[in-house]
Backbone of each chain as nested JSON, in Angstrom:
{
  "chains": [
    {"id": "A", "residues": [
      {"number": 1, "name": "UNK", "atoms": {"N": [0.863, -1.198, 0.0], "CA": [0.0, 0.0, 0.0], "C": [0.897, 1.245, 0.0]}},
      {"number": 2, "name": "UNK", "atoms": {"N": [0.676, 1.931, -0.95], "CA": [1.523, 3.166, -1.188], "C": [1.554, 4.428, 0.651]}},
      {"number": 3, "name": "UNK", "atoms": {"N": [3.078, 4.934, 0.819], "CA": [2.889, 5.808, 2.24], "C": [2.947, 7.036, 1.552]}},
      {"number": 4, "name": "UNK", "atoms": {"N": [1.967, 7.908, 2.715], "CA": [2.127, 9.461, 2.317], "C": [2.461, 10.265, 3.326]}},
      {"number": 5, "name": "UNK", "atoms": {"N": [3.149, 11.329, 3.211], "CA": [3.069, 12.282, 3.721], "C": [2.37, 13.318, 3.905]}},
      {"number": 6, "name": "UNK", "atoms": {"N": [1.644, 14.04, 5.184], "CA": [0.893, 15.311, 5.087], "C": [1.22, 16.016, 5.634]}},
      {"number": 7, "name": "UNK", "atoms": {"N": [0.891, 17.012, 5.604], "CA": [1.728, 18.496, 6.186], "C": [0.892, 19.513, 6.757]}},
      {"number": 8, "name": "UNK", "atoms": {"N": [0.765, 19.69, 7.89], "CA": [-0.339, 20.752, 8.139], "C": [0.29, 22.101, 8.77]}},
      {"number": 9, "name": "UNK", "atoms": {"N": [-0.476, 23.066, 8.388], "CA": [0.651, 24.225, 8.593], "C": [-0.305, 25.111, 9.735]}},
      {"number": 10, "name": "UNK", "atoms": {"N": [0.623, 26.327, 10.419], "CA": [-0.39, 26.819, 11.442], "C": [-0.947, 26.978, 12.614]}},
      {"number": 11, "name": "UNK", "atoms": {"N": [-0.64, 25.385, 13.077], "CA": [-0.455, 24.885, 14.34], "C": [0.599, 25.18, 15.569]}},
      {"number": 12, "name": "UNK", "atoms": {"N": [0.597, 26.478, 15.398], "CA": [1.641, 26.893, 16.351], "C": [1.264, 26.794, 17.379]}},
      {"number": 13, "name": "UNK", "atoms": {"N": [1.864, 26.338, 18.7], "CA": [1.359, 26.188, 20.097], "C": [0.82, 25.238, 20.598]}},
      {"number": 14, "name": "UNK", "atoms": {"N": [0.876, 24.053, 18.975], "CA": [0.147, 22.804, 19.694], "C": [0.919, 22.066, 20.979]}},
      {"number": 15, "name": "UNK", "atoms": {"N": [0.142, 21.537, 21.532], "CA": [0.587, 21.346, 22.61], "C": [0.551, 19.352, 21.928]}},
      {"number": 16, "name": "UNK", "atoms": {"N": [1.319, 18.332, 23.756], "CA": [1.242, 16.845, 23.051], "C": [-0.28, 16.216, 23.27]}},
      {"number": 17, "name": "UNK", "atoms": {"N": [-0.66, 17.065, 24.381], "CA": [-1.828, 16.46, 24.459], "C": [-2.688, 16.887, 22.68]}},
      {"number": 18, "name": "UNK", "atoms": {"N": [-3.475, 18.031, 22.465], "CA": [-3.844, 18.185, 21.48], "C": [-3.426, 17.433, 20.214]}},
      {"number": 19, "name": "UNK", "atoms": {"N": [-2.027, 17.03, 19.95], "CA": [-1.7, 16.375, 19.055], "C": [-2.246, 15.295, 19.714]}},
      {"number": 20, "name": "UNK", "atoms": {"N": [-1.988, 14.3, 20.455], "CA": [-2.543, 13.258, 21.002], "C": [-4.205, 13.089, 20.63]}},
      {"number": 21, "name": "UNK", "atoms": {"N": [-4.853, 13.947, 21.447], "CA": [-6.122, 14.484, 20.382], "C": [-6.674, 13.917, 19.019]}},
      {"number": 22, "name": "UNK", "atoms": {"N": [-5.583, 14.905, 18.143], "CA": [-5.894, 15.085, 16.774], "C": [-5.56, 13.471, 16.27]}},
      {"number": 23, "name": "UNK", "atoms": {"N": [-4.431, 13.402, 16.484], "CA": [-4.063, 11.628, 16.147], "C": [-4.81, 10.741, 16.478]}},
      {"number": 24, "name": "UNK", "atoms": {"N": [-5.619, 10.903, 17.717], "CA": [-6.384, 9.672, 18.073], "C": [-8.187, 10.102, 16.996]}},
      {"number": 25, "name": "UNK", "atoms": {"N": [-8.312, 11.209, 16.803], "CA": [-9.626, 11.201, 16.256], "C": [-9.075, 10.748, 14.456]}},
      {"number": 26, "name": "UNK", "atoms": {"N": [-8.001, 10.801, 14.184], "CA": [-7.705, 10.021, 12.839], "C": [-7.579, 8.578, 13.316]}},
      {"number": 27, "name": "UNK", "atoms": {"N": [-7.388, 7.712, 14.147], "CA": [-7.179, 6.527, 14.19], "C": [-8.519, 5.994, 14.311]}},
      {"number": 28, "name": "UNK", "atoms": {"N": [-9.212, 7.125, 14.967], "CA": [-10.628, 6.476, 15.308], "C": [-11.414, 6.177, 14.09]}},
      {"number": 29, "name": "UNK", "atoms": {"N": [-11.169, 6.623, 13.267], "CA": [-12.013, 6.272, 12.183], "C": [-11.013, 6.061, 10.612]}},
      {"number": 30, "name": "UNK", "atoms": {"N": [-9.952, 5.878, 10.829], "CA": [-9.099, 5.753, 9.517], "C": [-9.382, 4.301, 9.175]}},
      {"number": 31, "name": "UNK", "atoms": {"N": [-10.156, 3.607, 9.716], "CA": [-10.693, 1.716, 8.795], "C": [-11.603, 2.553, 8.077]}},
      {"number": 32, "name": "UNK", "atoms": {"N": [-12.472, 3.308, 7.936], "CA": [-13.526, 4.003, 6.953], "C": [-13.06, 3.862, 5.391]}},
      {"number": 33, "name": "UNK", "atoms": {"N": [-11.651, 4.561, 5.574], "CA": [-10.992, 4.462, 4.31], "C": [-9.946, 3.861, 3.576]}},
      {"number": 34, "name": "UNK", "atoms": {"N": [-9.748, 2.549, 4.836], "CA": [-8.456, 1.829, 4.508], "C": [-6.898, 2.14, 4.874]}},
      {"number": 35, "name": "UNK", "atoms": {"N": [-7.089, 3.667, 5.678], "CA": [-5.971, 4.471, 5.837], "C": [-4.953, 3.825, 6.96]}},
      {"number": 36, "name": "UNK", "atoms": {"N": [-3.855, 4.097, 7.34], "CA": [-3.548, 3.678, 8.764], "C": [-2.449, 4.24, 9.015]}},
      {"number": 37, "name": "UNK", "atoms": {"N": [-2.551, 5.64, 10.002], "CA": [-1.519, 6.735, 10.3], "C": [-0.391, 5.573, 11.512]}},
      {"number": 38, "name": "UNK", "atoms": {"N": [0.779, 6.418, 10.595], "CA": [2.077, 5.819, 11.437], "C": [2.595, 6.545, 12.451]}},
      {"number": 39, "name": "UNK", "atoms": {"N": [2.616, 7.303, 12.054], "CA": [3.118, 8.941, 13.064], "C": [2.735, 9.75, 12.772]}},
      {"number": 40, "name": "UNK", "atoms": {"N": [2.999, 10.591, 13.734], "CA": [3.122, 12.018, 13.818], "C": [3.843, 13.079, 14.109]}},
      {"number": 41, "name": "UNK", "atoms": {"N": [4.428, 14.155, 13.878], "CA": [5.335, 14.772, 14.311], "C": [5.155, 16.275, 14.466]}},
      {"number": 42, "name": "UNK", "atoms": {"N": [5.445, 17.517, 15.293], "CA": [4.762, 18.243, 15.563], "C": [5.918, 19.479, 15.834]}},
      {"number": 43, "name": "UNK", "atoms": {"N": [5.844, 20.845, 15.296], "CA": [7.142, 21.584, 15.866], "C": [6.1, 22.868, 16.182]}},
      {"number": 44, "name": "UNK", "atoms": {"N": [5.381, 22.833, 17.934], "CA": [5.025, 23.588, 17.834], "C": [5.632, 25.095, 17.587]}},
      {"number": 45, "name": "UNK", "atoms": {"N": [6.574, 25.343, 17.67], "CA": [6.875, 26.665, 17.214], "C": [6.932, 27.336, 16.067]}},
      {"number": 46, "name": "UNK", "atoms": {"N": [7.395, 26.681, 15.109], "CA": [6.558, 27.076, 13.779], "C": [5.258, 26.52, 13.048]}},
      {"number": 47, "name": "UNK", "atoms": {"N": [4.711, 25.755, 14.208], "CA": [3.652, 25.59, 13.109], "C": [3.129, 24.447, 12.515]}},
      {"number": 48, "name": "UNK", "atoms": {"N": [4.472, 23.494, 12.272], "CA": [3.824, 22.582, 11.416], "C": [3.972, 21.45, 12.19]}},
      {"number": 49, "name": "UNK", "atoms": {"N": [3.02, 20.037, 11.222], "CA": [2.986, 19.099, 11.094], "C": [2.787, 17.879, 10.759]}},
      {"number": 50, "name": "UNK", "atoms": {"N": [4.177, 16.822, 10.523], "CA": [3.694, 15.806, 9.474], "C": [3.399, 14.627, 9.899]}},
      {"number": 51, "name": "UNK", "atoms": {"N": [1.995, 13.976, 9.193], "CA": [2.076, 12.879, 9.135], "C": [2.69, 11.582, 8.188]}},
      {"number": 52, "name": "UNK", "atoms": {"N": [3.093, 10.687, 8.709], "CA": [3.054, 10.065, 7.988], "C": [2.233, 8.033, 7.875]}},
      {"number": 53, "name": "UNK", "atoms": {"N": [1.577, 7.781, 6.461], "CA": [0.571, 6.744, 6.107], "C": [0.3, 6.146, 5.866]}},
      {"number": 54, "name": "UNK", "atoms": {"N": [-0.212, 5.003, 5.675], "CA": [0.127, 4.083, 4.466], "C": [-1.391, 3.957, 4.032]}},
      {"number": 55, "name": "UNK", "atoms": {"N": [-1.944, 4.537, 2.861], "CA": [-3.209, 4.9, 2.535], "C": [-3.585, 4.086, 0.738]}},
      {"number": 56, "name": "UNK", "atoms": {"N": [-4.534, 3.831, 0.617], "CA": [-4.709, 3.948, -0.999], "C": [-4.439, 4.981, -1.758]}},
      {"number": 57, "name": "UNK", "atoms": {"N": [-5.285, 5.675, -1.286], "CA": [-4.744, 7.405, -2.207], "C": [-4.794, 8.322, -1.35]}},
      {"number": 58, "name": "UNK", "atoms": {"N": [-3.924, 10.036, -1.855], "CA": [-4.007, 10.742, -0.436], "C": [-5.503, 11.213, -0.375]}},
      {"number": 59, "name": "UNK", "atoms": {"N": [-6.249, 10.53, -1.379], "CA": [-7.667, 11.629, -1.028], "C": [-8.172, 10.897, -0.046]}},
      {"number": 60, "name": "UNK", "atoms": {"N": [-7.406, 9.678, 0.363], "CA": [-8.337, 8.916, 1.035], "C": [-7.132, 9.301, 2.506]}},
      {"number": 61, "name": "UNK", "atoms": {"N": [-6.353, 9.779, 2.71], "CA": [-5.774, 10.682, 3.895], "C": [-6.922, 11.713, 4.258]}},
      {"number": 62, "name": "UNK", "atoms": {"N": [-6.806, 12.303, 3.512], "CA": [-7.502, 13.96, 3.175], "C": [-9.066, 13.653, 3.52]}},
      {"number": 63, "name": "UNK", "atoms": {"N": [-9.501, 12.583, 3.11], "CA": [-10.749, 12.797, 3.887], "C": [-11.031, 12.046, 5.029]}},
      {"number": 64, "name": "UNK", "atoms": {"N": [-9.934, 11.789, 5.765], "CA": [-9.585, 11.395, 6.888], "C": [-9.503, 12.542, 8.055]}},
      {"number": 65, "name": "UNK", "atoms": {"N": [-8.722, 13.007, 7.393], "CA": [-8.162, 14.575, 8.308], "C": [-9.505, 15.641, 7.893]}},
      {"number": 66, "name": "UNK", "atoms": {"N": [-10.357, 15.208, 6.966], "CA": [-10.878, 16.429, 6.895], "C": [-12.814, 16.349, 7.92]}},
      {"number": 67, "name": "UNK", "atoms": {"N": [-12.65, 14.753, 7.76], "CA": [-13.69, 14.508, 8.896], "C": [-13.556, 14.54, 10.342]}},
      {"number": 68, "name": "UNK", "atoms": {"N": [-12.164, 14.906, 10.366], "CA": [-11.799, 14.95, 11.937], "C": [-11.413, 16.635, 12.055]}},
      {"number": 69, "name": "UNK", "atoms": {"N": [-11.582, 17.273, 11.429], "CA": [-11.582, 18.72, 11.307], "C": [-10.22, 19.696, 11.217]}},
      {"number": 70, "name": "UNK", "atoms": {"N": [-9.247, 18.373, 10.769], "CA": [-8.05, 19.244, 10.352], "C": [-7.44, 18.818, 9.095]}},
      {"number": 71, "name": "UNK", "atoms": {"N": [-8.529, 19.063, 8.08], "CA": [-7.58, 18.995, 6.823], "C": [-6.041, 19.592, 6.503]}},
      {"number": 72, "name": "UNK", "atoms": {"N": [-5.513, 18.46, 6.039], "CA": [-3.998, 18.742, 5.286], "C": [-3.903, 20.098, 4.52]}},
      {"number": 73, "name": "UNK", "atoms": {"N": [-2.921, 20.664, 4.802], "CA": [-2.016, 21.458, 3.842], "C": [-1.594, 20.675, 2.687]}},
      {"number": 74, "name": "UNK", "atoms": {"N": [-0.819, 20.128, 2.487], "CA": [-0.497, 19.537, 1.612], "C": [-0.419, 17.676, 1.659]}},
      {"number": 75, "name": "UNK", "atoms": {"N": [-0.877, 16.857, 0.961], "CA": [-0.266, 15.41, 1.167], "C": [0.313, 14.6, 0.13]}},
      {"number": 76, "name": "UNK", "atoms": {"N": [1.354, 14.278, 0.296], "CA": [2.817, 14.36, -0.961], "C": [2.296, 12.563, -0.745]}},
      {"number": 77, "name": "UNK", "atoms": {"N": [2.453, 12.17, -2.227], "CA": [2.8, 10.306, -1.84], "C": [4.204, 10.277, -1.717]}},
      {"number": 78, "name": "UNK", "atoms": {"N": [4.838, 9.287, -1.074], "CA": [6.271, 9.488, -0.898], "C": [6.685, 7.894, -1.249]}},
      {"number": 79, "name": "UNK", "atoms": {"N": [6.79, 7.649, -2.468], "CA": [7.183, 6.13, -3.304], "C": [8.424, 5.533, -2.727]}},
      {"number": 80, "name": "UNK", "atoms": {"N": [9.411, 6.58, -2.594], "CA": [11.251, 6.693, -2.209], "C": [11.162, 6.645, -1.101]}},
      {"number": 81, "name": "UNK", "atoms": {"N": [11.769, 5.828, 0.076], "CA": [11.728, 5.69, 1.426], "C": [13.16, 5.071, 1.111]}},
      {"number": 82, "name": "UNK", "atoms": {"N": [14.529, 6.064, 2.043], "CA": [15.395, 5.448, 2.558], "C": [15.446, 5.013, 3.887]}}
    ]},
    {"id": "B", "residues": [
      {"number": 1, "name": "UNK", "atoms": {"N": [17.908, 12.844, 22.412], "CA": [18.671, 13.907, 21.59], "C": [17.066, 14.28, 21.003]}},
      {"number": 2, "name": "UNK", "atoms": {"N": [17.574, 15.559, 20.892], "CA": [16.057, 16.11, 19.791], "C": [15.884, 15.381, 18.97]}},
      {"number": 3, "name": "UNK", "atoms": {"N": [14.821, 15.43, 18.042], "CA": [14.499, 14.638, 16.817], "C": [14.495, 16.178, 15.916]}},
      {"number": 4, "name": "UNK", "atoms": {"N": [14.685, 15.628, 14.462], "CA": [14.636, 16.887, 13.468], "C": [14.095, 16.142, 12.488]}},
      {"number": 5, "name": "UNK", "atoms": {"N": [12.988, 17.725, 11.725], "CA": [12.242, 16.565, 9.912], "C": [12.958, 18.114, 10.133]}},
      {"number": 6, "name": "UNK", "atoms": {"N": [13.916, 17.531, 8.362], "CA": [13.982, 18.424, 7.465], "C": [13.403, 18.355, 6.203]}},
      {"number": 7, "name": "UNK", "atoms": {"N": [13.458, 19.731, 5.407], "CA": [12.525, 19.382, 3.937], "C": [13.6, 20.176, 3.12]}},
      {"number": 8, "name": "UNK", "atoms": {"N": [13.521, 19.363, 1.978], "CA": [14.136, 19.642, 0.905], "C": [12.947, 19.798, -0.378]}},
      {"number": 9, "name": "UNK", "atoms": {"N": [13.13, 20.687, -1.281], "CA": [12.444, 21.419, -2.361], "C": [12.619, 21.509, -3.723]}},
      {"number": 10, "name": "UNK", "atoms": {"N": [12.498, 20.978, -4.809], "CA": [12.916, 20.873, -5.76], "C": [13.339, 19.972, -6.574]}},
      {"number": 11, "name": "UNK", "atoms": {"N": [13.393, 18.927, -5.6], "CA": [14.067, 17.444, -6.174], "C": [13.166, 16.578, -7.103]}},
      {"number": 12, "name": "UNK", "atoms": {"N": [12.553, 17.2, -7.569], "CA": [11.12, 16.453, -8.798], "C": [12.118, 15.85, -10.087]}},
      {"number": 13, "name": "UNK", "atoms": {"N": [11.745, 14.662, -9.879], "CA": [12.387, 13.753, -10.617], "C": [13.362, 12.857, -9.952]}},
      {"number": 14, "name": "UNK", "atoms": {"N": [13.621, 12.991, -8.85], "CA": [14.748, 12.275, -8.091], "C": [14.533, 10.615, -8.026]}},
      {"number": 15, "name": "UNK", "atoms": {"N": [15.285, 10.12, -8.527], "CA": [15.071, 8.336, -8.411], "C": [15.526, 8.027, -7.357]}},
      {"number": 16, "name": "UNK", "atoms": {"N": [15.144, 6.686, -6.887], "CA": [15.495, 5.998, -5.789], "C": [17.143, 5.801, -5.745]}},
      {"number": 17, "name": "UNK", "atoms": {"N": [17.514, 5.636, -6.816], "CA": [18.978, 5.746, -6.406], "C": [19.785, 7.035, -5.956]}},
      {"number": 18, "name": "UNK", "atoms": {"N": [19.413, 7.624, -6.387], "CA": [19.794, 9.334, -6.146], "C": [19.53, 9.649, -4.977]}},
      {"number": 19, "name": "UNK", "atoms": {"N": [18.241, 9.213, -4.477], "CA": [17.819, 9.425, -2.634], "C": [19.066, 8.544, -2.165]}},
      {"number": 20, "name": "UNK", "atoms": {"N": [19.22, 7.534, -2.53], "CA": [20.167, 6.251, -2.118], "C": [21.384, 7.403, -1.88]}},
      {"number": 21, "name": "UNK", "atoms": {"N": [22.011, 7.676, -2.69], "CA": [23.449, 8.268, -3.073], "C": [23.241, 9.387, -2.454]}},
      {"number": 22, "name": "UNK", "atoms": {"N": [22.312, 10.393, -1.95], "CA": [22.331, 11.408, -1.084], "C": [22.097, 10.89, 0.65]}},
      {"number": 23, "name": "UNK", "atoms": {"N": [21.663, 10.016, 0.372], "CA": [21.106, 9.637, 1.818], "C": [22.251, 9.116, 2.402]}},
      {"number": 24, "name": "UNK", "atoms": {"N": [23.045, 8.433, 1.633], "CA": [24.429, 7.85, 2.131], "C": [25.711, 8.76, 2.328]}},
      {"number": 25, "name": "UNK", "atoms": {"N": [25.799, 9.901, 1.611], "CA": [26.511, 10.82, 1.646], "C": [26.389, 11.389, 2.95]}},
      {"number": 26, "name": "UNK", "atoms": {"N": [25.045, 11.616, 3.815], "CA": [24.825, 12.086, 4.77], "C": [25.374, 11.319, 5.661]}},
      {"number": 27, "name": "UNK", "atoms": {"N": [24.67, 10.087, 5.684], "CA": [25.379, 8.804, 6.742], "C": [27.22, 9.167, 6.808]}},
      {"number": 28, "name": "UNK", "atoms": {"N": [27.161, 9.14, 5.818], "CA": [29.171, 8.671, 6.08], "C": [29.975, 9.604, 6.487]}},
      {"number": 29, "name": "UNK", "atoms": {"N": [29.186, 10.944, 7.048], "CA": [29.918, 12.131, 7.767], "C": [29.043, 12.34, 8.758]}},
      {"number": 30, "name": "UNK", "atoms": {"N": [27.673, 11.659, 9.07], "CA": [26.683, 12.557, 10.113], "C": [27.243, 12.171, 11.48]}},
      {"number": 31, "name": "UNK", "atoms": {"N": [28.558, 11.398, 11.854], "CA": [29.415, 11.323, 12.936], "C": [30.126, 12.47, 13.174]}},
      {"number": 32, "name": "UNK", "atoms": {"N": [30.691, 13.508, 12.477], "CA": [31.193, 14.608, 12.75], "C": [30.405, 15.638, 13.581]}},
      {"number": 33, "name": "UNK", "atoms": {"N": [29.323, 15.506, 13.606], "CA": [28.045, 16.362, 13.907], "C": [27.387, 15.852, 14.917]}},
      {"number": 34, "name": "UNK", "atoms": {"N": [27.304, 14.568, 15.422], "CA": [26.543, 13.242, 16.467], "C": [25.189, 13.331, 15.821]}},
      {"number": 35, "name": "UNK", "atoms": {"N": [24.906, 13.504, 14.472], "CA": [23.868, 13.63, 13.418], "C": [23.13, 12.005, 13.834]}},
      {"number": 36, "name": "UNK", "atoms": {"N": [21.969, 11.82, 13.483], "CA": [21.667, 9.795, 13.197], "C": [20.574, 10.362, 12.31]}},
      {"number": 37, "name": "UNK", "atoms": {"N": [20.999, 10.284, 11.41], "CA": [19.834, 10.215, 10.198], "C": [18.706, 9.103, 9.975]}},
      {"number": 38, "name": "UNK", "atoms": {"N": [17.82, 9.322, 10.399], "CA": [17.091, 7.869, 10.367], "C": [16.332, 7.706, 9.06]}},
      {"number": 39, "name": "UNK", "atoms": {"N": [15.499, 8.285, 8.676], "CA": [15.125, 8.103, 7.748], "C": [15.11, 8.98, 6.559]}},
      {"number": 40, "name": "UNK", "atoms": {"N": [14.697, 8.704, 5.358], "CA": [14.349, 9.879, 4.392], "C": [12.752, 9.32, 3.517]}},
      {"number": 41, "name": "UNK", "atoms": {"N": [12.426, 10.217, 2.996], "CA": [10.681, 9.565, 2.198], "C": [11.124, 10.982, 0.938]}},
      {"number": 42, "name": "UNK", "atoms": {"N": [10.572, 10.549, -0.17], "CA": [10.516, 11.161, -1.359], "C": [9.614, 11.469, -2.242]}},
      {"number": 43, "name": "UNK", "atoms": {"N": [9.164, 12.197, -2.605], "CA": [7.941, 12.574, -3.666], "C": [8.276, 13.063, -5.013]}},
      {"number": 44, "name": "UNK", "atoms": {"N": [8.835, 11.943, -5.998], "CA": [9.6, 12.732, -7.384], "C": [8.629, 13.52, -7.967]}},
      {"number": 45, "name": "UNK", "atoms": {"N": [7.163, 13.421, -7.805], "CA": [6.223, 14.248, -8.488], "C": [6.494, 15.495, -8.22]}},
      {"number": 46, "name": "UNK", "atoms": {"N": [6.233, 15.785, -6.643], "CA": [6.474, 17.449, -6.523], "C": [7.777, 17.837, -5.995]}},
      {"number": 47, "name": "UNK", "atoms": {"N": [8.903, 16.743, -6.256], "CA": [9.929, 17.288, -5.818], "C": [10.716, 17.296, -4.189]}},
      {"number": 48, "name": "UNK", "atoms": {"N": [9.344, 17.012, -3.41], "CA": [9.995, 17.06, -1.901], "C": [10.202, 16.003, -1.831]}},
      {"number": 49, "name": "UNK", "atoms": {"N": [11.528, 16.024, -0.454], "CA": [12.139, 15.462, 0.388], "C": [12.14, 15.709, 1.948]}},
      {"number": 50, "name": "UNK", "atoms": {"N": [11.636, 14.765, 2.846], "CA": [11.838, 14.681, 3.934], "C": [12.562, 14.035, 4.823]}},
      {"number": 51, "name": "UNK", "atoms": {"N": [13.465, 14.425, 5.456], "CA": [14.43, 13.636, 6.492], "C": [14.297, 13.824, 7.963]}},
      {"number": 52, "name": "UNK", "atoms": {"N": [14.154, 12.837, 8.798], "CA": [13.827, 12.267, 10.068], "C": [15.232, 12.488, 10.585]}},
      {"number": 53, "name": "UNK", "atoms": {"N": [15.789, 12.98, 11.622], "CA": [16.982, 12.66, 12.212], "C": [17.213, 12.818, 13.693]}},
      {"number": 54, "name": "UNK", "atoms": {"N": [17.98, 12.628, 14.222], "CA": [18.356, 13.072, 15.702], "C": [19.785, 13.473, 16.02]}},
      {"number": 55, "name": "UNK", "atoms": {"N": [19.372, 14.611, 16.788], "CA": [20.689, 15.705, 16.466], "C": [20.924, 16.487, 17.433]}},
      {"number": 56, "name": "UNK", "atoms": {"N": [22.145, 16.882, 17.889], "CA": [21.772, 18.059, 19.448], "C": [21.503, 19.107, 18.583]}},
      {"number": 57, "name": "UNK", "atoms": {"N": [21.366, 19.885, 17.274], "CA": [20.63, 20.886, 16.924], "C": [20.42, 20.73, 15.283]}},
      {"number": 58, "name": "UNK", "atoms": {"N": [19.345, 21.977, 14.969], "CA": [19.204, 21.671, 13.58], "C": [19.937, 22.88, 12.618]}},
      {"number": 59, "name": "UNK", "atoms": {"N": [21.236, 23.05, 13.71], "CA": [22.359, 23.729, 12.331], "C": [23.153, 22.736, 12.135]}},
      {"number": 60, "name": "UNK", "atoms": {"N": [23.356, 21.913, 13.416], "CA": [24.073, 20.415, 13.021], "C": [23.69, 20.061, 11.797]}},
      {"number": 61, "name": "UNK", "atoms": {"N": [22.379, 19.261, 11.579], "CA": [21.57, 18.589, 10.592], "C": [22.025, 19.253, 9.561]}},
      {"number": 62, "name": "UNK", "atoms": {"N": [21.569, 20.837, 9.19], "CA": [22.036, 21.548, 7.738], "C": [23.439, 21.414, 7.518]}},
      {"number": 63, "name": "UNK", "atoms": {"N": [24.645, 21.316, 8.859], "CA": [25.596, 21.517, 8.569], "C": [26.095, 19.868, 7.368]}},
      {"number": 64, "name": "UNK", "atoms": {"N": [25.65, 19.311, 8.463], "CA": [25.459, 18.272, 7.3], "C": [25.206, 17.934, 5.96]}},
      {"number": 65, "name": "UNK", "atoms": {"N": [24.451, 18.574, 6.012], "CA": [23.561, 18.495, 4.414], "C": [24.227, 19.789, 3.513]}},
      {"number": 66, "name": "UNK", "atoms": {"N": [24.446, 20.699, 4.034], "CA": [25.385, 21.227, 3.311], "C": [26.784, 21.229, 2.906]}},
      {"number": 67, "name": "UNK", "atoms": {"N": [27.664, 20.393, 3.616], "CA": [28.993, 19.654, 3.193], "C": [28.586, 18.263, 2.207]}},
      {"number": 68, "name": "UNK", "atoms": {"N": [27.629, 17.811, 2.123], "CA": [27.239, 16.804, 1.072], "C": [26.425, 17.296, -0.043]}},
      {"number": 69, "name": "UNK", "atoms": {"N": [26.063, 18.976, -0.187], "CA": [25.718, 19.528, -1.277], "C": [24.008, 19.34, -1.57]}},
      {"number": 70, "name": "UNK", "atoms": {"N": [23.716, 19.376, -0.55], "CA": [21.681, 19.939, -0.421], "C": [20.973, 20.264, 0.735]}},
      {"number": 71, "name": "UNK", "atoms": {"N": [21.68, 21.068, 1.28], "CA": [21.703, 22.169, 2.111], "C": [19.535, 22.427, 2.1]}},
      {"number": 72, "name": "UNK", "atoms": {"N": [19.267, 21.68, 3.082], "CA": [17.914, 21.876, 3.304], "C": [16.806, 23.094, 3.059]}},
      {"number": 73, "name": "UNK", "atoms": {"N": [15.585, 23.035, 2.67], "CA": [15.116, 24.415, 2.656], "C": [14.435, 24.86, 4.416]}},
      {"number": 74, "name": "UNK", "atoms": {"N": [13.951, 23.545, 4.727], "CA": [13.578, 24.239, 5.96], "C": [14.159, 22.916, 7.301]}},
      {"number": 75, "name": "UNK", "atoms": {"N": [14.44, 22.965, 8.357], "CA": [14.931, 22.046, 9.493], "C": [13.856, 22.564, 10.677]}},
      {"number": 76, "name": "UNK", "atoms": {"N": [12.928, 21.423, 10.78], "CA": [12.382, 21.929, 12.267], "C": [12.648, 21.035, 13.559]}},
      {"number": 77, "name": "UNK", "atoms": {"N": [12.715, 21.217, 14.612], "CA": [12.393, 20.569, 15.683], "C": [11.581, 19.927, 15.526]}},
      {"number": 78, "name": "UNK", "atoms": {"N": [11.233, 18.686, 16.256], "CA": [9.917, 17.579, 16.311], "C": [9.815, 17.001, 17.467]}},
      {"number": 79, "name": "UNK", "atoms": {"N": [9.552, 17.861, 18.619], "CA": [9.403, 17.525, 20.151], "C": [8.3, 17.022, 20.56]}},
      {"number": 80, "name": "UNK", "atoms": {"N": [7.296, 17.005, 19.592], "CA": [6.168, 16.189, 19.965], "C": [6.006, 15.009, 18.561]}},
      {"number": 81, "name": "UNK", "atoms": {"N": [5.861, 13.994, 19.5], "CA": [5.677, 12.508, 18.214], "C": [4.47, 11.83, 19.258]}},
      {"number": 82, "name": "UNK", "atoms": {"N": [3.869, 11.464, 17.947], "CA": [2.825, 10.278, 18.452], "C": [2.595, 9.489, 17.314]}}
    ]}
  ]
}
């Protein structure tokens, strides 16, 4: 199953709980779409953060994150894994 | 040690060997720095690159990547993982 990357921008100040949060309301329902988040990673001071997936397609990320109310900035497929 | 994602920009078209041959370039000096590069993920469509590492800072990490010639566009902290 192809992995992706997503990127959410903005999130300055997240804290671990809130990420904890946000990650668990994607796990809660990522069998909907076949999705299944690996991590997460978080810098609250600027802002961002990536996940990363192993999904069918990223629309099927994207409407993962977007039923849990934090749609992606961007979600890259990432084929190349060293 | 902190954890660091860096992103790299531009690399659209990059083959798996080329991640290979940059990713290793990093490895075989990221001892000068107490760098541990753990991973990298690639997107030849739009060009990005992301690298996972652990580092006591993220001028270490660039310093790295810029003596092996791809000098990152952005290095963040990643103090929160889930």
């Amino acid at each position: 199953m192809p992995k992706f990357m997503d990127v959410h921008h903005g999130m300055t100040g997240i804290t671990e709980e809130q990420l904890k949060i946000a990650h668990g309301a994607d796990l809660a329902i990522q069998d909907d779409e076949n999705v299944r988040f690996e991590q997460a990673w978080a810098d609250p001071e600027s802002g961002v953060v990536y996940c990363l997936s192993e999904a069918p397609s990223k629309e099927a990320v994207q409407r993962i994150h977007e039923r849990t109310g934090h749609p992606a900035d961007e979600v890259h497929a990432v084929p190349l894994i060293v």
